[in-house]
C-alpha positions as CSV (number, residue, x, y, z in Angstrom):
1,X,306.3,105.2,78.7
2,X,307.3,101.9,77.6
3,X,309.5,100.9,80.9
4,X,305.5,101.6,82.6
5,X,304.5,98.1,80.5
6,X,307.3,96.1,82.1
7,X,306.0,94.2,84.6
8,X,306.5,91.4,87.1
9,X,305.2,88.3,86.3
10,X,303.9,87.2,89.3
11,X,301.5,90.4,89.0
12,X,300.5,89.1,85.0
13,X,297.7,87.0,86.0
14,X,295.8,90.0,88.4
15,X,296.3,93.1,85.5
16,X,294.8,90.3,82.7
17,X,291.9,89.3,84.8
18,X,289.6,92.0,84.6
19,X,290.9,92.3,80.7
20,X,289.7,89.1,80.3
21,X,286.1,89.1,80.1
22,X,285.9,91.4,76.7
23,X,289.4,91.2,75.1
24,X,291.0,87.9,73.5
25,X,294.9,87.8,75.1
26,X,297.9,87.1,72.9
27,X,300.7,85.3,74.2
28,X,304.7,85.4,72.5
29,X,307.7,84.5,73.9
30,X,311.3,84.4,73.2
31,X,314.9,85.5,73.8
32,X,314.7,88.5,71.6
33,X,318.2,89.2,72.3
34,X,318.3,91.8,69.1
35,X,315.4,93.3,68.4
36,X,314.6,93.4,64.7
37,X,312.5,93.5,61.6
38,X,311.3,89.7,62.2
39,X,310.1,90.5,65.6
40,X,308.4,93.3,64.9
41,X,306.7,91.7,61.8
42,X,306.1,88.6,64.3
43,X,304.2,91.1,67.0
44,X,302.4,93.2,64.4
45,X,300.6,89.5,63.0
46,X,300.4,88.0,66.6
47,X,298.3,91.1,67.7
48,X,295.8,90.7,64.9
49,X,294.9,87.4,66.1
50,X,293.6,89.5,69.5
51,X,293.3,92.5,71.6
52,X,295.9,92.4,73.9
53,X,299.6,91.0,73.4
54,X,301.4,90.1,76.3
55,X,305.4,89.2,75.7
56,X,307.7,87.1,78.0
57,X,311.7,87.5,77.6
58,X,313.6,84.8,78.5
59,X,316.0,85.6,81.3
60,X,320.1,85.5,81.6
61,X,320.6,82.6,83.3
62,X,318.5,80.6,80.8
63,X,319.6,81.8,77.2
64,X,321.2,78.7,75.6
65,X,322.7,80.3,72.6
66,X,326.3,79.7,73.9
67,X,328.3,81.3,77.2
68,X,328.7,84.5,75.4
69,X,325.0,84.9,75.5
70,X,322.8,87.3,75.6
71,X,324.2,90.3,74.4
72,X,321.9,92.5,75.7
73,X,320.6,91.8,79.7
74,X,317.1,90.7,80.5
75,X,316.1,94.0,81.7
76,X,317.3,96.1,78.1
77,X,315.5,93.3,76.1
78,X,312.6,93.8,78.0
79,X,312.4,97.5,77.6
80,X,313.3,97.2,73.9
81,X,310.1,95.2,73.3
82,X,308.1,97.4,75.5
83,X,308.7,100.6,73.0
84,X,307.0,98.5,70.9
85,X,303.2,100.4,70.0
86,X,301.7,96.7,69.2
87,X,302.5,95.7,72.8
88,X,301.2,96.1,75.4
89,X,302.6,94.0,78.5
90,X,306.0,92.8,78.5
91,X,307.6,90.3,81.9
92,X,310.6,88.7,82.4
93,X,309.6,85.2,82.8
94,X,311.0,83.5,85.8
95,X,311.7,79.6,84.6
96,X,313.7,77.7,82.1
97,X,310.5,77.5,79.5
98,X,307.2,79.1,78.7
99,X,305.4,76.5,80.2
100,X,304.6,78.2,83.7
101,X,304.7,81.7,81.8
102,X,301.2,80.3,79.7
103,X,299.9,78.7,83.0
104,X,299.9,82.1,84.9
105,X,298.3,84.2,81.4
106,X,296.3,81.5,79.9
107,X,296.4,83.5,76.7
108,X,293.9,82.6,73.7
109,X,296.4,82.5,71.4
110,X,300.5,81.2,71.9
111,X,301.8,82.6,68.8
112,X,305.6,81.3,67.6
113,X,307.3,81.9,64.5
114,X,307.0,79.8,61.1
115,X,310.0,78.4,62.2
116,X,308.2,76.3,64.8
117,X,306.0,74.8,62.9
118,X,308.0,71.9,62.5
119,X,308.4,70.1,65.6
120,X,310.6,68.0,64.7
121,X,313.8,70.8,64.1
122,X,313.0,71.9,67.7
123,X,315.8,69.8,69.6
124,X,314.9,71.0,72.8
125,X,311.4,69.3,72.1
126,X,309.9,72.3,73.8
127,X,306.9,73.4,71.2
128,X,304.8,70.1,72.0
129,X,305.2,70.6,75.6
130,X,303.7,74.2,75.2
131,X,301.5,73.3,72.2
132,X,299.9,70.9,75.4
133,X,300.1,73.3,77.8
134,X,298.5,76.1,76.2
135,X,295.5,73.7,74.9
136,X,295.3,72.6,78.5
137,X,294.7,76.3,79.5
138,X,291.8,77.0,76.9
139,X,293.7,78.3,74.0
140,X,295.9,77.8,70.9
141,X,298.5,78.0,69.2
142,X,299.0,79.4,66.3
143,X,302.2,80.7,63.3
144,X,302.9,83.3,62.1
145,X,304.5,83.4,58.5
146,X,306.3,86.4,57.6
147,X,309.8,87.6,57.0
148,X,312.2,85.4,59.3
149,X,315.6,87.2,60.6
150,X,317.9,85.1,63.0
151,X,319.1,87.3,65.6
152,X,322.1,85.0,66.1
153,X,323.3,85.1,63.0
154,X,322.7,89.4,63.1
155,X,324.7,89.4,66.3
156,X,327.2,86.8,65.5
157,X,328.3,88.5,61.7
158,X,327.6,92.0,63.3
159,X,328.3,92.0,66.9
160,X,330.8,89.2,67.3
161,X,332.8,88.3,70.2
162,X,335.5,87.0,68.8
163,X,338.8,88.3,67.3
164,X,338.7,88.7,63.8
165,X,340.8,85.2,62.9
166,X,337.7,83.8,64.7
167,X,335.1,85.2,62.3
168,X,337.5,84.5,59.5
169,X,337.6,80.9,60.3
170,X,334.2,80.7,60.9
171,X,333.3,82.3,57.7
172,X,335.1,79.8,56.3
173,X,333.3,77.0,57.9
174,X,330.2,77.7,56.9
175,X,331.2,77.3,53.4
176,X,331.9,74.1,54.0
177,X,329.8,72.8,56.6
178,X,326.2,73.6,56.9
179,X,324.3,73.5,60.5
180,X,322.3,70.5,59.8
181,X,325.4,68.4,58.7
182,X,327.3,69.2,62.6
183,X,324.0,69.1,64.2
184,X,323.3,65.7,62.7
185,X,326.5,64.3,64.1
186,X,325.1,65.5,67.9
187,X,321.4,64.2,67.4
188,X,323.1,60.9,65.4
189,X,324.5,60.0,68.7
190,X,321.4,58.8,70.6
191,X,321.7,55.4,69.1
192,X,325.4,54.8,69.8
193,X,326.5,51.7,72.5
194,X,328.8,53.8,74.6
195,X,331.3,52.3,76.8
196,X,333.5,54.6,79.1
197,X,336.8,53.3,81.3
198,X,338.7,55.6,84.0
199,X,338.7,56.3,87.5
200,X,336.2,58.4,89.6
201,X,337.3,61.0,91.2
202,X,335.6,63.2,93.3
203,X,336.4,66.7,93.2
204,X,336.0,69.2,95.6
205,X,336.5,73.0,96.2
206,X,337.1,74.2,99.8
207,X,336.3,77.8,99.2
208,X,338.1,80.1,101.7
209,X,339.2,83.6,102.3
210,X,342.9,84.9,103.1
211,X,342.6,86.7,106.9
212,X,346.0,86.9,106.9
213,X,349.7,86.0,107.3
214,X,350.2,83.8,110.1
215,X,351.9,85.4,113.3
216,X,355.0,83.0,113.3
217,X,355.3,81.1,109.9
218,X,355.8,82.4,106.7
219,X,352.6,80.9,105.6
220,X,348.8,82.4,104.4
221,X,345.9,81.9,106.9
222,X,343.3,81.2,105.2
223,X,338.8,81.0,106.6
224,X,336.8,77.9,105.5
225,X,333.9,79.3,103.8
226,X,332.3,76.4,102.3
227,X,332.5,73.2,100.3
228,X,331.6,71.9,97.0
229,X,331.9,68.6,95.9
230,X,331.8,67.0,92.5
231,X,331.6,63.8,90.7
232,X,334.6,63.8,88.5
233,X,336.8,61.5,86.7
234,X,335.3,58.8,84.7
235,X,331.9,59.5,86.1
236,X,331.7,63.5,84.8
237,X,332.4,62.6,81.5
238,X,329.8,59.5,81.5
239,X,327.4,62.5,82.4
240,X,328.1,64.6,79.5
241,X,328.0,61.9,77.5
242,X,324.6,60.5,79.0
243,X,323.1,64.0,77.6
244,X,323.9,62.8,74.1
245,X,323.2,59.0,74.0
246,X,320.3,57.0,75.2
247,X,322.5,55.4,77.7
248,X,326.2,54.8,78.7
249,X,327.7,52.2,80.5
250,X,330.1,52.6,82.7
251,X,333.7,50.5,83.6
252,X,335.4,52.3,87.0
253,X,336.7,51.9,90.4
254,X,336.4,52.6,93.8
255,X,338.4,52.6,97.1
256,X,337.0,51.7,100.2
257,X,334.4,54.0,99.8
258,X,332.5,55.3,102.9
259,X,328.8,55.4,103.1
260,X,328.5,58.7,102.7
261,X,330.4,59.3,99.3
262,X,328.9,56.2,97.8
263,X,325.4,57.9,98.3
264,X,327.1,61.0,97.1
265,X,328.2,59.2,94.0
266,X,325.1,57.2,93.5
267,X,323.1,61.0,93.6
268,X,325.2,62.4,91.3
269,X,325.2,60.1,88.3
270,X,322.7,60.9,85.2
271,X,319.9,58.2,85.3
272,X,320.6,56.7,82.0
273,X,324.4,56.1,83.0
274,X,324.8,52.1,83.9
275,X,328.0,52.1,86.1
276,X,330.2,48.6,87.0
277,X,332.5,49.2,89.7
278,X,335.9,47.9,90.7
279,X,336.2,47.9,94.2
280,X,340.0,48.3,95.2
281,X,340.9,46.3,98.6
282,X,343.8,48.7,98.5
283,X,342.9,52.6,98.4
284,X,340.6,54.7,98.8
285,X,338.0,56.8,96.3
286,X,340.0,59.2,94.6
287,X,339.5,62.7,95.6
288,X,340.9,65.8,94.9
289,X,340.9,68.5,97.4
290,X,341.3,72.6,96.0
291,X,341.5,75.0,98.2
292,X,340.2,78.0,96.6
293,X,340.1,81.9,96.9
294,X,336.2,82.4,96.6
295,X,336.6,86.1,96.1
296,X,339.4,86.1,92.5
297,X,337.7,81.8,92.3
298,X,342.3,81.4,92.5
299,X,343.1,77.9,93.3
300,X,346.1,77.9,95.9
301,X,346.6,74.2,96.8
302,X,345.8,70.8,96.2
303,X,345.5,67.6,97.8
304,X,345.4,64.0,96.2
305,X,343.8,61.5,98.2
306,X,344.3,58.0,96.7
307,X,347.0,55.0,96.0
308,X,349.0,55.9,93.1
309,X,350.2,52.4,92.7
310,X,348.5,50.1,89.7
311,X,345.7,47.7,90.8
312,X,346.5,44.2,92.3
313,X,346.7,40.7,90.7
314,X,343.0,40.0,92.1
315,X,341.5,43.3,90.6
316,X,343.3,43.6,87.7
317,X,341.9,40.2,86.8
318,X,338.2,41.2,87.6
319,X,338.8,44.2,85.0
320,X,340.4,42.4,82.6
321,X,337.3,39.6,82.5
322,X,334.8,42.6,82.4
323,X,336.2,44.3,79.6
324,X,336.9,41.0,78.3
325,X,332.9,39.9,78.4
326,X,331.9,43.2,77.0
327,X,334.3,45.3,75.4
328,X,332.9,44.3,71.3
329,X,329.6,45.3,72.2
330,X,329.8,48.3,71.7
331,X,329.9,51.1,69.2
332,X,332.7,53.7,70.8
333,X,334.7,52.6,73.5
334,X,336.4,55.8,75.5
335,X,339.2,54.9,77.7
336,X,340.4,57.8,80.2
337,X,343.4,57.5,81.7
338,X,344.0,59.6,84.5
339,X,347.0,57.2,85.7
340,X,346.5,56.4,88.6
341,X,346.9,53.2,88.6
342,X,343.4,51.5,86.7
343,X,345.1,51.1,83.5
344,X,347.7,48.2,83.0
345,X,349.2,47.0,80.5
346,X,347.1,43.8,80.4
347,X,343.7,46.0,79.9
348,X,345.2,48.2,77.8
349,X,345.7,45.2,75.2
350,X,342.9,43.8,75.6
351,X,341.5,48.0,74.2
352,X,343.9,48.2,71.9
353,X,343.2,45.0,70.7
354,X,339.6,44.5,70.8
355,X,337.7,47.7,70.9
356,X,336.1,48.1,67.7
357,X,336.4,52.2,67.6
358,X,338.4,53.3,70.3
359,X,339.0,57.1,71.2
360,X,341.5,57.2,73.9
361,X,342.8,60.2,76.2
362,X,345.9,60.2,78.5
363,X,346.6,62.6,80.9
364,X,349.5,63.7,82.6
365,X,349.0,65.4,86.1
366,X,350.4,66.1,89.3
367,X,350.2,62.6,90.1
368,X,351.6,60.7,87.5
369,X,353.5,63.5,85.8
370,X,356.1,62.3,83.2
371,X,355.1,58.4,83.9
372,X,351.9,58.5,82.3
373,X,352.1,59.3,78.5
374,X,349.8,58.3,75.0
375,X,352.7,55.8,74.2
376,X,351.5,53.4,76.2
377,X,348.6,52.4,74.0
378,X,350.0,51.1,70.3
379,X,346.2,52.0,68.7
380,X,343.5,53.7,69.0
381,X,340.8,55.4,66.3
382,X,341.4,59.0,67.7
383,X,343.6,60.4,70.2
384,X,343.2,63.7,72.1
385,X,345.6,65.1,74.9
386,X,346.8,68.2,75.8
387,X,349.6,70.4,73.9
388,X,351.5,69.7,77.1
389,X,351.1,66.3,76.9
390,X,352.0,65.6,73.1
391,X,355.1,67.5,73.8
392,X,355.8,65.6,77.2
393,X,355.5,62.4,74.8
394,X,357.7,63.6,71.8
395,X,360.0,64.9,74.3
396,X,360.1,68.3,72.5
397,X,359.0,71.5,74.5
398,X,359.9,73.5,71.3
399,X,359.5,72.4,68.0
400,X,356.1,73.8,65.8
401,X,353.2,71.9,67.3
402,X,352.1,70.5,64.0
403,X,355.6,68.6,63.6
404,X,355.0,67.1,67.2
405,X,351.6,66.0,66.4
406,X,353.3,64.4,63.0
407,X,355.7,62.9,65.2
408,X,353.4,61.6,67.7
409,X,351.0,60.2,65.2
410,X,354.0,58.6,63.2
411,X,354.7,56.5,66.3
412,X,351.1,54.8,66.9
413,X,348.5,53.1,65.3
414,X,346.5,56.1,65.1
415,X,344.8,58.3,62.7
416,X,342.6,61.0,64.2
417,X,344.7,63.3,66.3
418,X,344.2,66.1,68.4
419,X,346.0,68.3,70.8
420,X,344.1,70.9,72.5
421,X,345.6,74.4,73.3
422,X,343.7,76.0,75.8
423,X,342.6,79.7,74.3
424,X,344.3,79.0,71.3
425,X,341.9,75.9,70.1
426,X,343.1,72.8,68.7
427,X,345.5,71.3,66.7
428,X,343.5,68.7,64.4
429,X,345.4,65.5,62.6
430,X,343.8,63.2,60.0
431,X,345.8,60.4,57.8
432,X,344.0,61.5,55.0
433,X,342.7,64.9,55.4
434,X,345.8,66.9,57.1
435,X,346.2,69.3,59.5
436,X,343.4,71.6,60.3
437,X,343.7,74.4,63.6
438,X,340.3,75.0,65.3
439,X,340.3,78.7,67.1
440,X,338.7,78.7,70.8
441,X,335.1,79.9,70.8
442,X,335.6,80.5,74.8
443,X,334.1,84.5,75.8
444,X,334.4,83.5,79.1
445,X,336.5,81.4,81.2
446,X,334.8,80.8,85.2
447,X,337.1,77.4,85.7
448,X,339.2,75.9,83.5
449,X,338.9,72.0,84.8
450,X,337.5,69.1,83.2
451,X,337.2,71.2,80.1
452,X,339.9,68.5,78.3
453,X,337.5,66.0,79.0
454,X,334.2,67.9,78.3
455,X,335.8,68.6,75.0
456,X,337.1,64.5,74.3
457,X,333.8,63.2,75.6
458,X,331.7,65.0,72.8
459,X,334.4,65.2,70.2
460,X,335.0,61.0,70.6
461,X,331.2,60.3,69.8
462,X,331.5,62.7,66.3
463,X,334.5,60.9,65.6
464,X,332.6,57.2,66.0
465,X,330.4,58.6,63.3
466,X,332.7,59.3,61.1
467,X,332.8,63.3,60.7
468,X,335.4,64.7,59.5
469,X,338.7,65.7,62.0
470,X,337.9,69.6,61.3
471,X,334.5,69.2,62.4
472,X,335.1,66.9,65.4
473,X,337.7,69.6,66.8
474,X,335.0,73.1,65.8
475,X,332.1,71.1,68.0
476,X,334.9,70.1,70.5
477,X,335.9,73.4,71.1
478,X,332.1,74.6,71.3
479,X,331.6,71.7,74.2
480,X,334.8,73.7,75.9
481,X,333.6,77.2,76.0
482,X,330.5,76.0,77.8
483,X,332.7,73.8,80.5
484,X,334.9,76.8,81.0
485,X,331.6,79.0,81.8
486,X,330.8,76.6,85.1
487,X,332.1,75.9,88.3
488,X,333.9,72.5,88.3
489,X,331.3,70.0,86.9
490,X,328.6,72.0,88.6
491,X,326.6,71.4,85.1
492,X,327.0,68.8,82.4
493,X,327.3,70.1,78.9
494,X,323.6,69.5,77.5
495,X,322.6,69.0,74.3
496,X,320.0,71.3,73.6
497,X,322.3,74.1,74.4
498,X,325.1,72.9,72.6
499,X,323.0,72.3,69.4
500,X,321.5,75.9,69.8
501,X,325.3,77.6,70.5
502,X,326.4,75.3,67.2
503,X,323.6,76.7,65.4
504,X,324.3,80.7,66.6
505,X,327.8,79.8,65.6
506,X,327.5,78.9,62.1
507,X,324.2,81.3,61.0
């Protein structure tokens, strides 16, 4: 039966031992999320180069064609493969890459598709660390060239996710757009001197569960569980960025932070991230304390702690001279402005005035809610806030979104707009171009915060390099639906992934 050829593969290294001595092994590995006429052309050629061919699937939790994938669990690709004749092992590998899969089989051959051969299209950079690793182990690797199928673009025109107006609009992309022109706009951001500006915040979760109502208040008793802490603010979206750019520098502030969270801060920053900090004499590190359901992940409270008040005379000054010393060295400069109280209206001139592209966000929260609004910069290169918030600026809760967007856009020196809408996309605005709407590409939704600035971070360095406003807002809204598919800022949106979801997207 072909389940019998599914095996662990820890146990791999034992069955191929004795096999060893008088048959040559064959090694391929993949995703092989739909099984088709490619594969099994792959598999019939890979087997002629041996006697034996053993195939590792990649598993669940690392497919990095987008949060909607795989379509098909480890276990049924697995099996799927197995019913294969020209197969004859078949283990679900256990790790990110192939690397430690070719270590335990130490095949004779590693055979990959002919669309491998090139190195230099794999962004992930993984075929020269297995081309190595197999070589290390006593064999090759070798290509096959035969009939190439993409199984994303099978199961994204066939079995699609989305709502039809999706796969309309993304029909409609590709027309215009191929993969290598939005792919080059991710890779073309290494180069870019990348300056961020907000506060950091540190967010964290106090998971709990309900046990009850309390015996003489009208209130919810609730069991600490756990805790989860993030870096947040400024400092999450210098991480996302850090996965695109060589490195990122970093103006922020801190309270009288304690020993323990600057060590927490300090561990959680990407290495290529190069962080100034404002220390305030007035207020502590910003953090943000949820207290969350951890069985329905329902967020019933939160807690600020921090000075909403702006910084003083004294710190103000040591911004202003920082930005002042630095602020036209750079390529992009991103201000977030979380408002509480690191923006005034003496740095944000000095942004407005000297930044040489400047992408700005503003957000309005629990905090700072009506006192914090996009008005309060005169220009900026691109824009991007909330529905919510361009309203809450135009003052108009009810008016077509497109004529609030006119209207905001009409007030300030601006001219790339956009104002995201949660499940419904975005809302793009170019002075030249128009007005384009960008459809959400979110299957799932785990947690729904810092997906605004996910989004921003990603969409501001496109924007630097000039792609177009429709563009900026389809690989914007890619960047979301993976920051909706973690926990808090549990995982920074990397590039690899992104590129590979961009590329399932638009096959």
């Amino acid at each position: 039966m072909a389940i019998d050829k599914v095996v662990d593969i820890e146990d791999l290294p034992s069955k191929l031992e004795t096999l060893r001595e008088s048959h040559r092994i064959v090694h391929c590995h993949g995703v092989f999320d739909l099984l088709h006429i490619g594969h099994i052309r792959h598999f019939t050629a890979a087997r002629k180069l041996g006697d034996i061919l053993v195939v590792t699937v990649t598993p669940d939790r690392y497919v990095k064609k987008g949060p909607d994938r795989p379509v098909f669990t480890e276990s049924l690709r697995a099996e799927a493969v197995a019913a294969l004749d020209n197969v004859d092992f078949v283990a679900i590998n256990n790790w990110p890459t192939a690397v430690e899969a070719i270590r335990l089989i130490r095949p004779n051959f590693y055979v990959k598709g002919a669309e491998y051969r090139n190195a230099d299209k794999d962004h992930t950079g993984g075929i020269l660390v297995e081309q190595e690793t197999v070589e290390d182990v006593g064999g090759e690797i070798a290509f096959t060239d035969d009939i190439v199928f993409s199984s994303s673009s099978l199961i994204t025109r066939n079995f699609s996710p989305f709502p039809p107006q999706v796969n309309d609009f993304l029909a409609s992309f590709r027309n215009r757009y191929s993969v290598d022109e939005v792919v080059g706009k991710l890779t073309g951001a290494r180069k870019l001197k990348v300056l961020v500006i907000g506060e950091t915040i540190i967010d964290e979760y106090q998971y709990c569960e309900a046990i009850g109502k309390s015996s003489k208040e009208p209130m919810l008793a609730m069991r600490h569980l756990s805790t989860e802490r993030f870096a947040g603010g400024i400092l999450a979206v210098a991480n996302h960025i850090a996965n695109f750019c060589d490195s990122v520098d970093v103006i922020s502030a801190l309270g009288e932070a304690t020993a323990a969270e600057s060590e927490f801060l300090a561990a959680h920053i990407s290495k290529n991230v190069n962080a100034t900090f404002i220390h305030r004499k007035d207020a502590p590190t910003i953090v943000k304390r949820r207290f969350v359901d951890s069985y329905f992940f329902t967020k019933m409270l939160e807690i600020y702690e921090m000075n909403p008040c702006v910084l003083c005379d004294e710190d103000n000054a040591e911004l202003c001279k920082t930005l002042g010393e630095r602020i036209t060295d750079y390529d992009l400069v991103i201000a977030f402005d979380f408002g509480h109280g690191l923006f005034t209206p003496r740095s944000i001139d000095l942004l407005c005035s000297s930044a040489p592209y400047f992408a700005v966000n503003v957000q309005a929260n629990a905090g700072n809610l009506g006192y914090n609004t996009i008005s309060r910069y005169r220009r900026a290169d691109f824009i991007c806030i909330a529905e919510n918030e361009m309203r809450l600026e135009a003052r108009d809760r009810t008016s077509d979104l497109t004529d609030v967007v006119l209207n905001v856009a009409g007030r300030i020196n601006v001219s790339k707009v956009i104002a995201t809408q949660g499940k419904l996309g975005c809302l793009c605005f170019d002075k030249t171009d128009g007005i384009y709407q960008v459809p959400a590409f979110a299957a799932q939704v785990v947690d729904r915060m810092g997906a605004g600035d996910a989004f921003f971070s990603i969409a501001a360095l496109c924007g630097a390099q000039g792609a177009p406003i429709e563009m900026i807002g389809f690989v914007g809204n890619a960047v979301a639906a993976h920051a909706v598919a973690t926990v808090g800022h549990r995982e920074s949106v990397d590039r690899a992934s992104l590129i590979k979801h961009v590329e399932s997207l638009l096959k």
